[in-house]
N, C-alpha and C positions, 0 to 999 in steps of 0.2 A: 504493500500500500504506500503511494507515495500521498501525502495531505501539509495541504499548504497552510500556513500558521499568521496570523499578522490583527490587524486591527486597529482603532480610533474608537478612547476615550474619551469624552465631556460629561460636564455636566454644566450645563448651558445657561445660564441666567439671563434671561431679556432685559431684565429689570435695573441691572449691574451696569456701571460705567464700561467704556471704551471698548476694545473690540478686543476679541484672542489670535494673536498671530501667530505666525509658524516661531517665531523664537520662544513663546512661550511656550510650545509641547517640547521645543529640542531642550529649554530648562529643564523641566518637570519627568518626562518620561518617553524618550526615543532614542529607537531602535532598527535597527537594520540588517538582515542575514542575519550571519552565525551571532552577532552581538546580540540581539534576541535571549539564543539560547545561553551568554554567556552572563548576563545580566540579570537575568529571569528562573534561572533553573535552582531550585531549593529554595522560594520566596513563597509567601503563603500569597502567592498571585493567581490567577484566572490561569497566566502563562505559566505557571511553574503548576499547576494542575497539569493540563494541557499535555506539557513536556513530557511530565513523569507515567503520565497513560497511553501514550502514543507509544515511546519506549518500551512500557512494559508489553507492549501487545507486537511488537518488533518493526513498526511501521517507518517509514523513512519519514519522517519529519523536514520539510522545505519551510526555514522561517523567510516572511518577508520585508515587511514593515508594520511599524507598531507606534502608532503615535498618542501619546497621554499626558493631559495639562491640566493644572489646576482649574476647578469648575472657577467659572470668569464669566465675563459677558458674552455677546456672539460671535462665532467664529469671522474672521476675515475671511471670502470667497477665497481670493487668493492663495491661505493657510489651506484652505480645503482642499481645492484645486491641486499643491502642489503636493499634498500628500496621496491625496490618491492616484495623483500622475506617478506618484514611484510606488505605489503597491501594485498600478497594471504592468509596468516595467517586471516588477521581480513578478507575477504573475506569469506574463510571458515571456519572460525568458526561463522561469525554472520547471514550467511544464514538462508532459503532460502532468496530471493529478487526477487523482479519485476521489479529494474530498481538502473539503476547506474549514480551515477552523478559527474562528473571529473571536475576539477581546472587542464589544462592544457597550454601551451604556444603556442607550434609548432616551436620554434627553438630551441630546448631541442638535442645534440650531447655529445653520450657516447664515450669512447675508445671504438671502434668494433662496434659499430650502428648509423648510422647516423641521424636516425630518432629515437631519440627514445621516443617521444609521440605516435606514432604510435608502437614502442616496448611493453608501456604502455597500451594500449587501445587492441593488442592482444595478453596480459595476460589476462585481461579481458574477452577477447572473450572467449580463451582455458577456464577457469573457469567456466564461466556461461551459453558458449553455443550462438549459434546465436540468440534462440526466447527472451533472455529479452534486451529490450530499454537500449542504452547505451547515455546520450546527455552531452557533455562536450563543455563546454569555449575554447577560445584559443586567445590569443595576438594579435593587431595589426600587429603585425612584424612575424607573423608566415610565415614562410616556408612551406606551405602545400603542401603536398605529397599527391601520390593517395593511400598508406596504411592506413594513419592515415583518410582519407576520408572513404573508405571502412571498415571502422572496429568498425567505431561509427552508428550509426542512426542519430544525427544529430549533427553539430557543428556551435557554437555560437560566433563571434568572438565580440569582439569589435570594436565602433562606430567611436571611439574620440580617439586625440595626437593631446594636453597631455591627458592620460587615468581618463576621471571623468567618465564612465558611467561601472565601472566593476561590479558594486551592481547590478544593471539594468540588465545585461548581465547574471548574474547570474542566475536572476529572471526570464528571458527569458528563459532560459538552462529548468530552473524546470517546469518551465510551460508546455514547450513542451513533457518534459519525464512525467510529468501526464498524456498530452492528449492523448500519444501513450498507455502509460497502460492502460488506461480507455475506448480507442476506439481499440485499436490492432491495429492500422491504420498504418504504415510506409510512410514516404515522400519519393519521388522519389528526386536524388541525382544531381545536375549541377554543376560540378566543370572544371573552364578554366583556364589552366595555359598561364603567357604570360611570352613572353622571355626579360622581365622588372628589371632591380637593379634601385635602388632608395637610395638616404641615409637619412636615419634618418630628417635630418634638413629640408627637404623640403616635410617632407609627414606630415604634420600639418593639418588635417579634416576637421578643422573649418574656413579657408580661400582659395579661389579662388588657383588652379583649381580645388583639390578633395573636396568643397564642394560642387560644381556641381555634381560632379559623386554620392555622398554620398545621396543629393536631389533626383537623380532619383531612387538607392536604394529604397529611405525609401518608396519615392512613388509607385514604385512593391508592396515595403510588404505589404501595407494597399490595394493593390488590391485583388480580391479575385483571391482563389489559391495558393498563396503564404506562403508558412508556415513563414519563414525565408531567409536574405539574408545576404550575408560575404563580405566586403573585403579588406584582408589580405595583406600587403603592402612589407612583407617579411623584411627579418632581412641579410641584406650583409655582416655581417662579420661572418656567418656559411657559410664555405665554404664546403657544399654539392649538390649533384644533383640535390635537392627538391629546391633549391634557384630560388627566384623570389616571383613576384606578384602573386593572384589570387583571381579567383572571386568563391563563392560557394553560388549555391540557392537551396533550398530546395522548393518544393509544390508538389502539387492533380496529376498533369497532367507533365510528365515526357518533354515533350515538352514545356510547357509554360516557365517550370523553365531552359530549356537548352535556349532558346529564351531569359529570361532575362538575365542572365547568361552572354551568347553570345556580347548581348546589352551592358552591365556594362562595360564590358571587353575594346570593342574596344574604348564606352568613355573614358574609363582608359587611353588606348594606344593613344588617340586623343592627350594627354594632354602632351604624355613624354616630350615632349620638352620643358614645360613650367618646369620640376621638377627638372634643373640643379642648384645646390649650386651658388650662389656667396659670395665668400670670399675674407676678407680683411688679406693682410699680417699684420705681429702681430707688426713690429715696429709703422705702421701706424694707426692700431686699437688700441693701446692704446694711440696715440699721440692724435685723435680723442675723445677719452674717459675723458682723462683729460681737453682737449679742451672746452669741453662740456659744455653748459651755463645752464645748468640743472644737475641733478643726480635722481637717481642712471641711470648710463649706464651698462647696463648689457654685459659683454665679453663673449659670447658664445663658451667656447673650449672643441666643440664639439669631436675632436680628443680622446679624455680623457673622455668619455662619462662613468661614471661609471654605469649607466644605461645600457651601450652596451658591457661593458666586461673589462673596461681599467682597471686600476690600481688605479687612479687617485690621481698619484705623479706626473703630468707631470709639469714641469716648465717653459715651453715657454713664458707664458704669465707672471708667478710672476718674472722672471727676467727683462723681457721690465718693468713692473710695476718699480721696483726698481733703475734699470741704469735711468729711464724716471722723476724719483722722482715723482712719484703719491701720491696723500694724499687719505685721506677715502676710503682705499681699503680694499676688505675684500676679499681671496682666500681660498679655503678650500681643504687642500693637506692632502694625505691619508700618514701616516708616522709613523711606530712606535716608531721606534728608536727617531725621533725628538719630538715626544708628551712627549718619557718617559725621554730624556733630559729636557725640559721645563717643565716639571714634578718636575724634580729633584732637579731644578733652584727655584723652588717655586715663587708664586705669589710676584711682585717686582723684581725678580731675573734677573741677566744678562744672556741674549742669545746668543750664537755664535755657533751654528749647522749646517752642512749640510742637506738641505731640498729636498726631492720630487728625483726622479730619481731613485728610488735606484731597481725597480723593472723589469725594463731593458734600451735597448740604444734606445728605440722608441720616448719618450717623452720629451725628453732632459736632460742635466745630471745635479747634483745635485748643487742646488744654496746655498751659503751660506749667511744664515742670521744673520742678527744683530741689536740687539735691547735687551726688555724685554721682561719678561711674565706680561701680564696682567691679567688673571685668569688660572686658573687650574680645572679639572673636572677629579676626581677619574671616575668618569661614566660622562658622558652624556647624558640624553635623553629625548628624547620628545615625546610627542603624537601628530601627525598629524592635525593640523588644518583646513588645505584647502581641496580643491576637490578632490585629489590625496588619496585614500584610508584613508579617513577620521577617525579618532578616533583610528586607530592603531598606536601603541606605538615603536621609533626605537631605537637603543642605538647605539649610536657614540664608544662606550666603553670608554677609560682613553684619555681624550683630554686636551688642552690648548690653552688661545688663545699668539700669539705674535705680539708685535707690532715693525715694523722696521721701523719707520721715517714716518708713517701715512698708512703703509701697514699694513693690521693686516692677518695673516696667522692664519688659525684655523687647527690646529695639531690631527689628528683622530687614533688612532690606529682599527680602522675598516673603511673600504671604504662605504661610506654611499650616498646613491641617491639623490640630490639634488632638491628634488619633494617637500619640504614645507619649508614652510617658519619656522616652528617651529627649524629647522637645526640652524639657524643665534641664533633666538629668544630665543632658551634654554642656549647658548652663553653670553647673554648680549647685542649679538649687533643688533640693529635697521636696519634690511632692509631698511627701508623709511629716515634712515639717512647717508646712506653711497655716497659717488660720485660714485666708481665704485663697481660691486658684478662679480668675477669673476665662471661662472658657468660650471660643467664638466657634461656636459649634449646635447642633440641636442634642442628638444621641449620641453620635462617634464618637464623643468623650469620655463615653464610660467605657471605650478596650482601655485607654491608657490611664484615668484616674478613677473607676466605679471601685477598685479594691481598696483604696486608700480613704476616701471621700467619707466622712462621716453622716452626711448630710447634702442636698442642693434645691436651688434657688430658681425657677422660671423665671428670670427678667424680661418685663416688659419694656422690649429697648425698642428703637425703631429700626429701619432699614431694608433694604431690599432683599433680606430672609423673613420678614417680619413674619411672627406665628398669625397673626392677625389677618388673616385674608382679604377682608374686607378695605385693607388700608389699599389693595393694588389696585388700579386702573388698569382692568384684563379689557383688550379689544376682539382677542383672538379664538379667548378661551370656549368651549361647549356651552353650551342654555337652554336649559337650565343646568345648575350644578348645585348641589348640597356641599359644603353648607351658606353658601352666596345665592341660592333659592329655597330659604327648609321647606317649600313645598316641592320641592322636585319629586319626581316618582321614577324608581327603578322597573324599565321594560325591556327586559334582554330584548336587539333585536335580533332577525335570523342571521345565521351564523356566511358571513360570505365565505367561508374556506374550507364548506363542507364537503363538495367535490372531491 
């Protein structure tokens, strides 16, 4: 078996300043040929799934291209353009192939394509032709559409938020585009869209209500018939048409899988009303925080998700920290200009900067600090410790930390995901010694701080994560949609990919 390896990662924020160009995925995550495998291979990634199942079933593995950036605003044409002009390149030239396997998201938004993992998937198609197996991954938060459904054979989402099973997922991916080579066999397709937004903070897998739904999942798939099952929680702040929930099954009998399908969906819809945010305003959430007869309490300002596209300069929370005189706090504000001042100040040096704000009026404006530098870091970087794509290596680039009166600001000139704990740790500073750990994240916080964390905080911050659905001005999105219409009414419609 020869099968071709590659993909394009986003997570696409409409909402978010400026555009994501091709320098941002070569920062973040890209890969070419054998660097692929050399990069990727023993990471708890989608691709080091992949890798390790292909392998074990003796298959010749062709990696191609692979390109992966911090969720940001929308892609530049151009960045799109030029990535997939080199995945057709190694496409054809390292043919022929049996079967193709993608590292994809589902909320991936170009200039001029709104879907463009389903852009991605028919290229594909156009190159290689309907008869070969195409099985590709996709994100929790995917936005699936019925092109990017139709244009794959099968798709594999993940389980978990925060994401610890994308090794797994991988693994599953390959396995299945084996058995389709090896038997010719095609699964019939169950995709239910529901007229569902959700935000980030409350689609958490592993606690009541969607691990009830996730439980009857797994129990389908271990039934017979069942190839595989998805479901995809969608990603709200791509404002396209494809937005929302949905459920996708694959199996033997076109019926059973429209039936589970069917099933999943309305548990889903059973639950909406259990999946509304509660947040706490931010002068009270930190009054609380400090309060606290324990630590670390964790400040969740989810608003600032740089996971979901923010910026993460926002300052809501480091300025209540400072007028409220917090001790052991540790914030981590994405800043170039103030890293390469505290840079400048050198280790011991006096601080007096404008901090965070600077990348628009969403997040709040910019706080000035004052203090020292406590360290300095030409680079930063760590290798992943926790569950969170374990063993991959990120770089903060040129950072510092500051300390103002027992706040310590950690100063990034790259915006980095606050998914391990290695972020604090490559710093100096002790997770498990801080009172407060201010985090720009909704769930992915909890691989790197949920075991330490005595306590946390829903901050009602603002900005283009904002839990508050209400606050965005969608043009593009479905209507109706719960919870932006509580009378919406879920009516599966008939299934186009029952053929």
């Amino acid at each position: 078996m020869r099968i071709a390896l590659g993909g394009l990662w986003h997570e696409t924020n409409t909402f978010a300043a400026g555009r994501t160009t091709l320098a941002d995925f070569r920062a973040y995550q890209y890969a070419e040929g054998a660097g692929i495998l050399v990069r990727y291979q023993g990471t708890g990634t989608e691709l080091s799934g992949m890798i390790a199942a292909t392998h074990a079933a003796g298959a010749d593995l062709v990696p191609t291209v692979f390109a992966g950036a911090v969720p940001s605003g929308i892609i530049a044409r151009a960045a799109l353009d030029d990535i997939c002009a080199s995945f057709e390149r190694a496409l054809a030239s390292g043919g022929p192939f049996d079967g193709v396997l993608l590292v994809l998201h589902g909320a991936a938004v170009a200039e001029g394509i709104a879907d463009a993992d389903a852009h991605v998937l028919g290229i594909v198609r156009a190159r290689l032709g309907a008869r070969i197996p195409i099985a590709a991954t996709f994100d929790y938060h995917a936005n699936l559409g019925a092109s990017m459904v139709a244009r794959a054979d099968v798709l594999v989402g993940y389980d978990t938020y925060p994401h610890t099973d994308m090794h797994a997922r991988g693994e599953e991916a390959a396995r299945l585009l084996i058995r389709m080579i090896q038997t010719g066999a095609r699964p019939h397709k169950a995709h239910v869209k529901l007229p569902l937004l959700t935000a980030p903070i409350v689609q958490r897998s592993g606690t009541k209500p969607l691990s009830e739904v996730y439980a009857r999942l797994h129990a389908a798939e271990d039934g017979p018939g069942i190839w595989c099952g998805s479901i995809a929680m969608g990603f709200p702040y791509s404002d396209i048409a494809e937005l929302g929930a949905s459920v996708l099954v694959y199996g033997d009998d076109a019926g059973k899988a429209e039936d589970v399908a069917r099933d999943l969906a309305a548990a889903l819809w059973d639950v909406r009303h259990d999946l509304s945010p509660r947040l706490v305003p931010v002068p009270e959430a930190v009054a609380r925080a400090i309060a606290a007869s324990e630590g670390p309490v964790v400040l969740v300002d989810a608003a600032d998700n740089v996971g979901g596209g923010s910026a993460g300069d926002g300052t809501a929370i480091l300025a209540e920290l400072l007028a409220q005189g917090a001790r052991d706090a540790v914030v981590v504000i994405a800043d170039e200009a103030a890293a390469r001042a505290a840079l400048t100040a050198g280790e011991g040096g006096a601080f007096d900067f404008p901090v965070g704000g600077k990348c628009d009026i969403l997040h709040g404006p910019p706080v000035r600090v004052r203090g020292f530098v406590r360290r300095t870091f030409a680079e930063a970087r760590y290798r992943h410790v926790g569950s969170y794509m374990a063993g991959y290596e990120t770089s903060m680039g040129a950072a510092a930390v500051v300390d103002a009166d027992g706040v310590r600001v950690l100063l990034t000139t790259r915006r980095t995901m606050p998914f391990d704990a290695g972020q604090l740790l490559s710093v100096g500073l002790d997770p498990a010694r801080q009172r407060i750990i201010v985090v720009k994240s909704a769930i992915a916080w909890r691989a790197a701080y949920g075991a330490v964390a005595k306590s946390f905080i829903e901050v009602d911050t603002p900005g283009v994560c904002a839990s508050n659905l209400a606050r965005f001005a969608y043009r593009n999105r479905p209507r109706p949609a719960y919870p932006l219409e509580p009378d919406a009414v879920f009516e599966p419609a008939p299934n186009p990919h029952a053929a």
